[in-house]
N, CA, C and O atoms as a MOPAC input file, in Angstrom:
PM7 MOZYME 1SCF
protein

 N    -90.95900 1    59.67300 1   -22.77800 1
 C    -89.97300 1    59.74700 1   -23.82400 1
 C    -89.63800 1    58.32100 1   -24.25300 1
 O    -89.16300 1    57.52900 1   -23.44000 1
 N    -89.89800 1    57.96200 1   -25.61300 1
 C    -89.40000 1    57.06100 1   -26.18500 1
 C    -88.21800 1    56.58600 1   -26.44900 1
 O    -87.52800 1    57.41200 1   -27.04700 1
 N    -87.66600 1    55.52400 1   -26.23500 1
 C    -86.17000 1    55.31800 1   -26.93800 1
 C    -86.60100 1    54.40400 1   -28.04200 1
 O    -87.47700 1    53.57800 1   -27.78900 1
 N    -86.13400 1    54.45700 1   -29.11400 1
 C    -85.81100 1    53.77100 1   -30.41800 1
 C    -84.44600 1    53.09100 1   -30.69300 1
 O    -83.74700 1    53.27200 1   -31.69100 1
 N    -84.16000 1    52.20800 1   -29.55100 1
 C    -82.69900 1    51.48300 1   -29.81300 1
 C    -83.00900 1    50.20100 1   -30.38100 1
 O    -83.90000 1    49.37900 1   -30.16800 1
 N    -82.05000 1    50.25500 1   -31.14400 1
 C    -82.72500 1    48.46400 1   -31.92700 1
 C    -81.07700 1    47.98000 1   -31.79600 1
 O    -80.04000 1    48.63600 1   -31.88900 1
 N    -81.24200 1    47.02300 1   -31.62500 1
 C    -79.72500 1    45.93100 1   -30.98300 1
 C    -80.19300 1    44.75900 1   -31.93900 1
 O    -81.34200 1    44.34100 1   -31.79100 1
 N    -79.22600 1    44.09500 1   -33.09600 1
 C    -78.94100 1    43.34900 1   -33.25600 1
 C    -78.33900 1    42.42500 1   -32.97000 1
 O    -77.14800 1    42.72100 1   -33.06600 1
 N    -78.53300 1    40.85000 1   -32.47900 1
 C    -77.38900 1    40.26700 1   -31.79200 1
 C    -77.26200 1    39.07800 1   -32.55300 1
 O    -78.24100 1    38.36800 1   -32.78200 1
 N    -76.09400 1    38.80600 1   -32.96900 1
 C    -76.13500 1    37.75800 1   -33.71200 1
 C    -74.95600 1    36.82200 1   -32.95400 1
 O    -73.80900 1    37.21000 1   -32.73400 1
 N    -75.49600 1    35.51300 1   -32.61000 1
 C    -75.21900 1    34.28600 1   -31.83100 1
 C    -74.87100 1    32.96400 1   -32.78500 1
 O    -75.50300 1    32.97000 1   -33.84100 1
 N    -74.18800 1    32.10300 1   -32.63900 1
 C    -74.17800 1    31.40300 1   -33.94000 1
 C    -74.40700 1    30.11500 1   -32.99000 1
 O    -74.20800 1    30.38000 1   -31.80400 1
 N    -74.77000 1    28.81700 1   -33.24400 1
 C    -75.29600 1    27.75400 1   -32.99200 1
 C    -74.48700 1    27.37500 1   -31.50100 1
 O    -75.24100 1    26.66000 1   -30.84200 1
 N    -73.67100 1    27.53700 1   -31.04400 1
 C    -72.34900 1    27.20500 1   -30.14700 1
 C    -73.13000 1    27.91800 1   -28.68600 1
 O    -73.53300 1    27.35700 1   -27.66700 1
 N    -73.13900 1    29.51000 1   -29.12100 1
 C    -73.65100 1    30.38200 1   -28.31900 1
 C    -75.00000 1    30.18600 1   -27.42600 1
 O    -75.14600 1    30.31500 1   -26.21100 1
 N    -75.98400 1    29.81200 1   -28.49200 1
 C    -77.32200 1    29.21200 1   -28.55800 1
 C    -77.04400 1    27.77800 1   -27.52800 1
 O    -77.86200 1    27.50400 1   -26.64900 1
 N    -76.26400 1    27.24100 1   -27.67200 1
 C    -76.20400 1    25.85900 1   -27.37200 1
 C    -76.08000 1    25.86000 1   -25.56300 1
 O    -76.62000 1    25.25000 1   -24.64000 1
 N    -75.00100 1    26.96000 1   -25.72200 1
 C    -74.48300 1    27.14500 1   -24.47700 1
 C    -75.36500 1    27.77200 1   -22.91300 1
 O    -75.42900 1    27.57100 1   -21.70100 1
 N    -75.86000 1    28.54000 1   -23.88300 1
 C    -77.00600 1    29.79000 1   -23.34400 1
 C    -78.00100 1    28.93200 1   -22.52400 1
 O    -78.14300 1    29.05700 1   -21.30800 1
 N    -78.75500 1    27.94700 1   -23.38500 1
 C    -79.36300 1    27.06100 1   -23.25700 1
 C    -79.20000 1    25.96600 1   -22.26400 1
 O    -80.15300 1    25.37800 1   -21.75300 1
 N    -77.95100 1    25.72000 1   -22.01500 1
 C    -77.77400 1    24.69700 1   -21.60600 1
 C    -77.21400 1    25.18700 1   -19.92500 1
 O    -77.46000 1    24.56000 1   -18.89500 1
 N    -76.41200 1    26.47400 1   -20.03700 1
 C    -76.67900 1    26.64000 1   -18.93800 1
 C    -77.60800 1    27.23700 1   -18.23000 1
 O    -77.49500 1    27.38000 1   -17.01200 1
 N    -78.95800 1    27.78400 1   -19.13100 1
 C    -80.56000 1    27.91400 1   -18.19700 1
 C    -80.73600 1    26.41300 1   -17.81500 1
 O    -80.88000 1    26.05900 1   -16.64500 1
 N    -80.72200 1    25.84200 1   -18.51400 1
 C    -81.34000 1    24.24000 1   -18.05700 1
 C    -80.68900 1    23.90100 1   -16.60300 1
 O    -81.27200 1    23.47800 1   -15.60500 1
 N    -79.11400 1    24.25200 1   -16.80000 1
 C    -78.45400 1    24.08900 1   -15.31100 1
 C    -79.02100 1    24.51700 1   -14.16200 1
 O    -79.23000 1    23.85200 1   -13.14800 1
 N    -79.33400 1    26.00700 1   -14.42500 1
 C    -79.60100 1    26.92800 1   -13.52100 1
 C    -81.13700 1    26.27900 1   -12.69900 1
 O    -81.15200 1    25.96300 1   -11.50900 1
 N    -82.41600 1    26.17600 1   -13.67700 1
 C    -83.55800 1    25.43400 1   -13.47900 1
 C    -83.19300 1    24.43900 1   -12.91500 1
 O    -84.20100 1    24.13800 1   -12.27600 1
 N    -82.18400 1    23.43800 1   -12.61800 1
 C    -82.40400 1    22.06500 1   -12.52600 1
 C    -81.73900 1    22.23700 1   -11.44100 1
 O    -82.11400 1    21.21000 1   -10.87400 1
 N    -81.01500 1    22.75000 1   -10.67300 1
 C    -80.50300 1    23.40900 1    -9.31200 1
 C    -81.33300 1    24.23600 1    -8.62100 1
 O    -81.69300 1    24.00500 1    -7.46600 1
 N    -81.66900 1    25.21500 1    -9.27600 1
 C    -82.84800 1    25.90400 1    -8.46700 1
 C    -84.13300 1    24.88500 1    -8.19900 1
 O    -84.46900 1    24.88900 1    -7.01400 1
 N    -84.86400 1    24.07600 1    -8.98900 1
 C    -86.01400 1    23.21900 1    -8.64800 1
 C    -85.68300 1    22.02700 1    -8.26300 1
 O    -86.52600 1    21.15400 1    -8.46800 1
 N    -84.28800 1    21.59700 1    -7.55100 1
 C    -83.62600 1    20.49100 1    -7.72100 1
 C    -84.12600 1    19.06700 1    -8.08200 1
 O    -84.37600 1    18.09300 1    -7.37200 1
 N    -84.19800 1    19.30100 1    -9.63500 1
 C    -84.08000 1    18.20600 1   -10.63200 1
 C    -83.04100 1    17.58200 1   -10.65600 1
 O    -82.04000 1    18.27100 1   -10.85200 1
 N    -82.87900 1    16.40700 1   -10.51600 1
 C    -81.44800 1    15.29300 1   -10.42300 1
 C    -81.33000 1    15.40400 1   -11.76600 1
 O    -80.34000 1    15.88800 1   -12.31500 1
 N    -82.71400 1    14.79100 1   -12.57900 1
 C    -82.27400 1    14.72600 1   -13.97500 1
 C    -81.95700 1    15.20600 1   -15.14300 1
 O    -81.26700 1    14.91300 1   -16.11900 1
 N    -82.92600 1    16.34800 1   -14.62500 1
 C    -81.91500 1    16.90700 1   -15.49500 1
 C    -80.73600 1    17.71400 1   -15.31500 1
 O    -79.99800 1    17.82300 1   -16.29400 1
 N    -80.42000 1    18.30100 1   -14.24100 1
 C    -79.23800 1    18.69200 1   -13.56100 1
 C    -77.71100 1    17.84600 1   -14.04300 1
 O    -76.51800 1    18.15000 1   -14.03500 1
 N    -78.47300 1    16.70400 1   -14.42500 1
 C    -77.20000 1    15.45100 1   -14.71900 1
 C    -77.36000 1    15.42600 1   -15.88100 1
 O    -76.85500 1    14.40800 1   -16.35300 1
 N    -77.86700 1    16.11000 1   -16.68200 1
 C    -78.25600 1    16.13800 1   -18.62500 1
 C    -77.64400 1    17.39600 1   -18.65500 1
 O    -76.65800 1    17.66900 1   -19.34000 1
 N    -78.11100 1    17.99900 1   -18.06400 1
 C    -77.15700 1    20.05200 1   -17.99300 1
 C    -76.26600 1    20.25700 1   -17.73900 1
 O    -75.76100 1    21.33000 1   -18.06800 1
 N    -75.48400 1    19.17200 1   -16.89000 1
 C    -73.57600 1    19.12400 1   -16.65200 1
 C    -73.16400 1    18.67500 1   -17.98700 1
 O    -72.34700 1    19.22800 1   -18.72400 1
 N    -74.00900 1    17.32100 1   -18.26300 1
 C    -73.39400 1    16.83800 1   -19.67500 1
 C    -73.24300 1    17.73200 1   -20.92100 1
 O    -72.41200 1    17.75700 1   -21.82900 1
 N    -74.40800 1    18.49800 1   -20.62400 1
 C    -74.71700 1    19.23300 1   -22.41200 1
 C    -73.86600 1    20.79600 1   -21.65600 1
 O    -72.97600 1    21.03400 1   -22.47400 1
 N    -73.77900 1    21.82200 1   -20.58000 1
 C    -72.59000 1    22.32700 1   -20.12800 1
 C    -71.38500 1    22.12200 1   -20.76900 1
 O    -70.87200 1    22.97600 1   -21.49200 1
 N    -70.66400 1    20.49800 1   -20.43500 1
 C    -69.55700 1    20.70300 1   -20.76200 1
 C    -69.11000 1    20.53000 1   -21.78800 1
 O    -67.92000 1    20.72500 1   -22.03400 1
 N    -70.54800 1    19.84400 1   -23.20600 1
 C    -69.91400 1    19.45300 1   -24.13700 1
 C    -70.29400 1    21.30900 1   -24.80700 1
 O    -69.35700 1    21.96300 1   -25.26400 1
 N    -71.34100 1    21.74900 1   -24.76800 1
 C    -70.68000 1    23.20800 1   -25.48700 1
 C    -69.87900 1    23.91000 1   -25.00300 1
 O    -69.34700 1    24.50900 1   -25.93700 1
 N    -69.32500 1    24.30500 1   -23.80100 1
 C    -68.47500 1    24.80400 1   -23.50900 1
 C    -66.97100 1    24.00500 1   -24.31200 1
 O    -65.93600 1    24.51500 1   -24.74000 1
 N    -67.27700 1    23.07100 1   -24.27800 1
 C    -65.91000 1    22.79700 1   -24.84700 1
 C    -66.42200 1    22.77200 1   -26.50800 1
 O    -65.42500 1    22.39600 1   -27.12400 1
 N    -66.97900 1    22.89000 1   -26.99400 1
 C    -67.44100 1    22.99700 1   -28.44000 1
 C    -66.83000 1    24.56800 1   -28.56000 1
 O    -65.90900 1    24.86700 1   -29.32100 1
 N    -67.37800 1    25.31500 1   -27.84700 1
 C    -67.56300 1    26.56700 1   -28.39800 1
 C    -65.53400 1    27.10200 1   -27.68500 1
 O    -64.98500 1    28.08500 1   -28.18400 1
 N    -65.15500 1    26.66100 1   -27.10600 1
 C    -63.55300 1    26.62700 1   -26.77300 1
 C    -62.66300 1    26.51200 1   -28.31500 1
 O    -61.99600 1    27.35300 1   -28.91800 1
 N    -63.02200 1    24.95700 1   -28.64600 1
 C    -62.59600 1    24.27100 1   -29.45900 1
 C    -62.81300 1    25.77100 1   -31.13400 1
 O    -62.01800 1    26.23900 1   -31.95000 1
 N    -63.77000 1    25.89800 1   -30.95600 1
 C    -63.89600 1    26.14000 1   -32.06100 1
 C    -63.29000 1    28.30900 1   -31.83900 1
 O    -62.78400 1    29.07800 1   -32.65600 1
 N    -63.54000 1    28.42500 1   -30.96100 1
 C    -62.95200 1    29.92700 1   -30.84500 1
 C    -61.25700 1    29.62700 1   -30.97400 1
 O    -60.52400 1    30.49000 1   -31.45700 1
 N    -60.91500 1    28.78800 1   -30.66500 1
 C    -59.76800 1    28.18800 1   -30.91400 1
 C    -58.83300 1    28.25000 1   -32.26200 1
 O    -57.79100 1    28.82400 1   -32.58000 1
 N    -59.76500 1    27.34700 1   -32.88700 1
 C    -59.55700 1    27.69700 1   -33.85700 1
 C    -59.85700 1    28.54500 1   -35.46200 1
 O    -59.30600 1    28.35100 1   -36.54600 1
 N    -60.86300 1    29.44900 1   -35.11000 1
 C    -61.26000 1    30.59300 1   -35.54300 1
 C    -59.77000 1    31.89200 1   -35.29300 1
 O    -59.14300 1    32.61400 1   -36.06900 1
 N    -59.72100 1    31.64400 1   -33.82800 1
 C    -58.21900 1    32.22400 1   -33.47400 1
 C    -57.46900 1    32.16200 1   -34.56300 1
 O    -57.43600 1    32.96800 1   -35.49300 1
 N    -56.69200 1    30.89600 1   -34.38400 1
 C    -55.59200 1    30.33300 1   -35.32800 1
 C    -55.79300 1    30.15200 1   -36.90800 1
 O    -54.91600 1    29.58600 1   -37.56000 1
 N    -56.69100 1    30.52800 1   -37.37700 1
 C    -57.38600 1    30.84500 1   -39.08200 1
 C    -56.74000 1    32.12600 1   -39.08300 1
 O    -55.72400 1    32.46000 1   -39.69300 1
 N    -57.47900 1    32.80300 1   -38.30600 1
 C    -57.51200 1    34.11800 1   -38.21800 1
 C    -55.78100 1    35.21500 1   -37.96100 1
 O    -55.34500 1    36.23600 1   -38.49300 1
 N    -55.39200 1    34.49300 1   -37.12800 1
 C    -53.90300 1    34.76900 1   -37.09600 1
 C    -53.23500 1    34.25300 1   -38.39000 1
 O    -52.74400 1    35.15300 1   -39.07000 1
 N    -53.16000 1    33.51300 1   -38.67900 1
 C    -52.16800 1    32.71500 1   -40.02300 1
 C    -52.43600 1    33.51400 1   -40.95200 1
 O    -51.59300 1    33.94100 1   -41.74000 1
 N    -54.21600 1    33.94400 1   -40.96600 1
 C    -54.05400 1    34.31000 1   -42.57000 1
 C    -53.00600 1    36.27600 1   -42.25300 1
 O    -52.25900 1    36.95600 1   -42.95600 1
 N    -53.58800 1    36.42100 1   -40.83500 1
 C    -52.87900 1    38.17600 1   -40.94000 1
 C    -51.95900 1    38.51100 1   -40.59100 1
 O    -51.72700 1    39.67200 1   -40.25600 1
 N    -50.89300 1    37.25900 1   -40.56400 1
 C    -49.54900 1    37.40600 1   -40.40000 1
 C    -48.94400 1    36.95100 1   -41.57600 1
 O    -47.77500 1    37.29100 1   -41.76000 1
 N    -49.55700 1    36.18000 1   -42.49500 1
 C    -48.93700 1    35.45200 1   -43.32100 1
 C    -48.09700 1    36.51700 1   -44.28700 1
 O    -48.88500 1    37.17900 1   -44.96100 1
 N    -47.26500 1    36.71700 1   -44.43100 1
 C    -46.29600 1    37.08400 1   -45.75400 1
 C    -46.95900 1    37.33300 1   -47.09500 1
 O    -47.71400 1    36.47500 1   -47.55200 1
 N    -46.76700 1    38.23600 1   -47.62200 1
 C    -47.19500 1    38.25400 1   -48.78600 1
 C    -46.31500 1    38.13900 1   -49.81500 1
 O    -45.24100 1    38.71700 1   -49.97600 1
 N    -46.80000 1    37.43800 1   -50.41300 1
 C    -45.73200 1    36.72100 1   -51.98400 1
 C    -46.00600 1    37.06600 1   -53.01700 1
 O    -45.38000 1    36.65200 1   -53.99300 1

């Protein structure tokens, strides 16, 4: 029996970044690579905090405009 499920997933550059960066972690601990292990903390924490930053303020867009008052 066949299944025919089709899943769209749509990821936007942040997601991608992140995804990525923590396989690289994962590889570079599991094969213990120093170097890049020490490139995969760096690029780790800068999307994680990219993709913070910016859910952040996607949040706060997003609230202002659907509370805002209408005039």
């Amino acid at each position: 029996m066949a299944s025919d499920v089709k899943i769209k997933l749509k990821l936007n550059q942040n997601l991608w970044g992140l995804i990525v960066a923590y396989a690289a972690l994962g590889i570079a601990e599991y094969q213990g690579l120093k170097c890049l292990s020490k490139w995969a903390w760096v690029l780790s924490v800068v999307m994680t905090l990219s993709l913070v930053v910016t859910t952040f303020a996607y949040t706060w867009r997003y609230c202002a405009n659907k509370f805002k008052k209408p005039t």
